[in-house]
N, C-alpha and C positions, 0 to 999 in steps of 0.2 A: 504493500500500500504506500510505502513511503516513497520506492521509487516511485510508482504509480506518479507522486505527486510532484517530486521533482521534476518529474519528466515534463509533466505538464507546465510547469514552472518556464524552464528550458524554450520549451519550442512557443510558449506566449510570448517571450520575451526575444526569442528570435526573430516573431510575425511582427513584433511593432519594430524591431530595428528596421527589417527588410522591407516592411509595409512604403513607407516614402521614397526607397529606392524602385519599389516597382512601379507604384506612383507616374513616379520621374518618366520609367521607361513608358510606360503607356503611353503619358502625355505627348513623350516625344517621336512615337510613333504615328500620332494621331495627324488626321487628314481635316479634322475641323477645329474651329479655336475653341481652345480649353473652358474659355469660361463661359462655353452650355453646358459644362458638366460629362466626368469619365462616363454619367451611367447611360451618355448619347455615342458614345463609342462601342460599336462592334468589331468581332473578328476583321469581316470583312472589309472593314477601310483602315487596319493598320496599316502604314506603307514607313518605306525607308529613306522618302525624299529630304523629309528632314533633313537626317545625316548627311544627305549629299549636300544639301544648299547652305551646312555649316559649313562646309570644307570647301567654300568656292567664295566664302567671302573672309574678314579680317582675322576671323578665328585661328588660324595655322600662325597667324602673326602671335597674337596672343598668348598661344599655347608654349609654341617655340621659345618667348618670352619666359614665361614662367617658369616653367622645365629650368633653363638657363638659369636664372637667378635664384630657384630654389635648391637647386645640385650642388650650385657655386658656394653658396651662403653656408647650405650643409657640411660642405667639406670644410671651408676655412673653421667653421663651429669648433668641425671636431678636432681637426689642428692646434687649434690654440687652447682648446677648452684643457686638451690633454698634458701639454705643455705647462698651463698654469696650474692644473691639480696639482702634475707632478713638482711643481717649483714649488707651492706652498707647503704640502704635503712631506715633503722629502726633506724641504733644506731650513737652519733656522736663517731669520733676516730682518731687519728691526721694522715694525709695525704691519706686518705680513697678518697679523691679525685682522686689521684693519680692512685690508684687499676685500674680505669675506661680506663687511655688511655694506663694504662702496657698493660691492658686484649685486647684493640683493636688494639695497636701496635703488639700485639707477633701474631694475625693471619694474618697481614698483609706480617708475612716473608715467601718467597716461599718454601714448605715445602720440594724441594730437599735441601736448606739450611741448613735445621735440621738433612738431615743425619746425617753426621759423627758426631755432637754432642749425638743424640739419641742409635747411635751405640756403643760409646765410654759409654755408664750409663747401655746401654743393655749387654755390654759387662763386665763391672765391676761388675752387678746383675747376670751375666752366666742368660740370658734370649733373649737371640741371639737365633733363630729356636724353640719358641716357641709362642702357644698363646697368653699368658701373655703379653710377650712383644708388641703385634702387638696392644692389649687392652690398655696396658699405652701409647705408642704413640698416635694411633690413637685419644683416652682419652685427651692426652695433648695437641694435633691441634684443637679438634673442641672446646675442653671448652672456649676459650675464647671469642669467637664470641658468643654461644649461652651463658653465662654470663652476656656478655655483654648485650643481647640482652634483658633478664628477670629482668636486673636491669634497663633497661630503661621501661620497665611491670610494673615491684614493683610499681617505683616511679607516676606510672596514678594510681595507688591505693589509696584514701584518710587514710590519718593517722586517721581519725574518727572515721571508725572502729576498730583500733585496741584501743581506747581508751575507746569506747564502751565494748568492752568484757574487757580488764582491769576493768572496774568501775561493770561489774557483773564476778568477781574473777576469769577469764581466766586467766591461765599463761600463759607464753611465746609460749610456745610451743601451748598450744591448740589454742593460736590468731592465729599463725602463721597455723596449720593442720584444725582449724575449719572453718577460715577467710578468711584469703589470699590465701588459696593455691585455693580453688575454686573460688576466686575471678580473679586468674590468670592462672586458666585452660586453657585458648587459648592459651598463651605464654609456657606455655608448651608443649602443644600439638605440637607447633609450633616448639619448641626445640630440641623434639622428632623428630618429621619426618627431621629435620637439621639436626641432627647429626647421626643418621640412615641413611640419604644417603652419608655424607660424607666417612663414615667407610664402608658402603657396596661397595662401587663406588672404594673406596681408594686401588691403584696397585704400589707407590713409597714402603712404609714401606713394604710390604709385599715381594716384589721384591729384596730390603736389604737387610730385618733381615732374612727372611727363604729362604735356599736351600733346604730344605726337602719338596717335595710335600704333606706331614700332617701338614705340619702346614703353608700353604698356603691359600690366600685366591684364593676368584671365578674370581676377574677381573684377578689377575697374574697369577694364572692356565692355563687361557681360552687362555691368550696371549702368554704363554708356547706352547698350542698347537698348536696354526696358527702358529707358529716359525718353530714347527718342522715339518710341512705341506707346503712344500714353491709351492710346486704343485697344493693347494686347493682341492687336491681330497676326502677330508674327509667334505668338507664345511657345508654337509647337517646334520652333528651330531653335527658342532660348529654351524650354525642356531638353532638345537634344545637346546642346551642348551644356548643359549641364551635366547632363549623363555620362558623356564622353568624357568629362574632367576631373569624376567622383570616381568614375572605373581607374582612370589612368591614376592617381591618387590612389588610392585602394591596392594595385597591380605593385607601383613605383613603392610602397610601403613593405610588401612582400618582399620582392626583389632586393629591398636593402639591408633589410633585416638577412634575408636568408645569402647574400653575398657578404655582409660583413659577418656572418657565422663562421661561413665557411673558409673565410680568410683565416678567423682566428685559429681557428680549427687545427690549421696546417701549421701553426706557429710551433 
């Protein structure tokens, strides 16, 4: 009986996760505008033209965008995030304590706050309406939370090991790439898919710094074109590219997790 009820627990809980993503796909297969309602949709007028008339206008711009800046932001993340655990973590240094509530106070400020600062350095580097710029921002918000985060990892780490490989001639570096980083595979994993969706998700800095639809990302694009829709009657191609950008998200979340597994894996 008890599973009986877990079970049921389970699979309700799996219907209202997956209920909006099926949702999503109906709508964006649908041949009439959404708002008469899924229950005026039949079998027989799903069609796939959506999809194709996503992929013949700005959307590949967009997408290509995002992808770009979210892969980029991710790697630097976990570059430095590992770097600073291990500096703090490892070495003493006068007010290294301190580092820890800079890193948690600066993500606590709400990030329209950072406009006009970010603009004003965007603006001084001539990196206003482009990539780059949307890569150092985005870069600058999430590092400190996920930072933070790998230096509270580091420290469940025992220093044993690392005194272990000191006493059979590891240097620094191999302690730290042979050692610790496999030791702290989850925490980065964990840092990874962090700050992958903050930058994927993220529609403030994008909205600022670019007026040029190329160097935009996928959330302020999407939200460009319901602006200029005030009639909804294109809804069924903003359904589908919605769809196409949750799968891809979803797909890119797997893929990282289970290629930095298998990196560590071989270490």
């Amino acid at each position: 009986m008890k599973r009986i009820f877990i079970l049921i627990i389970l699979i309700s809980l799996l219907f209202f996760s997956l209920f909006p993503y099926g949702v999503l796909f109906i709508a964006s297969c649908s041949s009439i505008p959404v708002d008469k309602g899924l229950h005026s949709i039949s079998i027989s007028e799903l069609t796939i033209i959506n999809f194709q008339h996503v992929f013949t206008n700005e959307f590949n711009i967009l997408l290509c965008n995002t992808l770009r800046v979210s892969l980029t932001t991710t790697f630097i993340i976990i570059i430095f995030s590992i770097l600073l655990s291990y500096s703090i973590t490892r070495f003493n240094f006068k007010y290294k304590v301190y580092i820890e509530y800079i890193l948690i106070s600066c993500y606590l400020i709400p990030p329209i706050l950072l406009i006009i600062p970010y603009s004003r350095l965007l603006l001084a580097f001539n990196l206003l309406n482009s990539l780059t710029g949307l890569v150092l921002t985005n870069t600058a918000f999430c590092f400190p939370v996920c930072a933070w985060f790998m230096i509270r990892y580091f420290e469940s780490i025992s220093t044993d090991l690392d005194k272990s490989g000191a006493l059979d001639g590891a240097s620094t570096f191999k302690i730290l790439w042979n050692i610790l980083i496999p030791q702290a595979k989850t925490g980065i994993i964990a840092i990874s898919v962090l700050s992958f969706i903050l930058s994927w998700n993220d529609i403030s800095f994008s909205f600022f710094f670019s007026d040029n639809i190329e160097f935009k990302t996928f959330a302020d694009g999407l939200e460009q074109f319901r602006i200029s829709d005030p009639t909804y009657t294109n809804m069924p191609s903003f359904a589908a590219s919605s769809f196409i950008v949750v799968t891809i998200a979803i797909l890119l979340f797997g893929l990282l997790e289970y290629s930095i597994d298998k990196k560590f894996n071989k270490i």
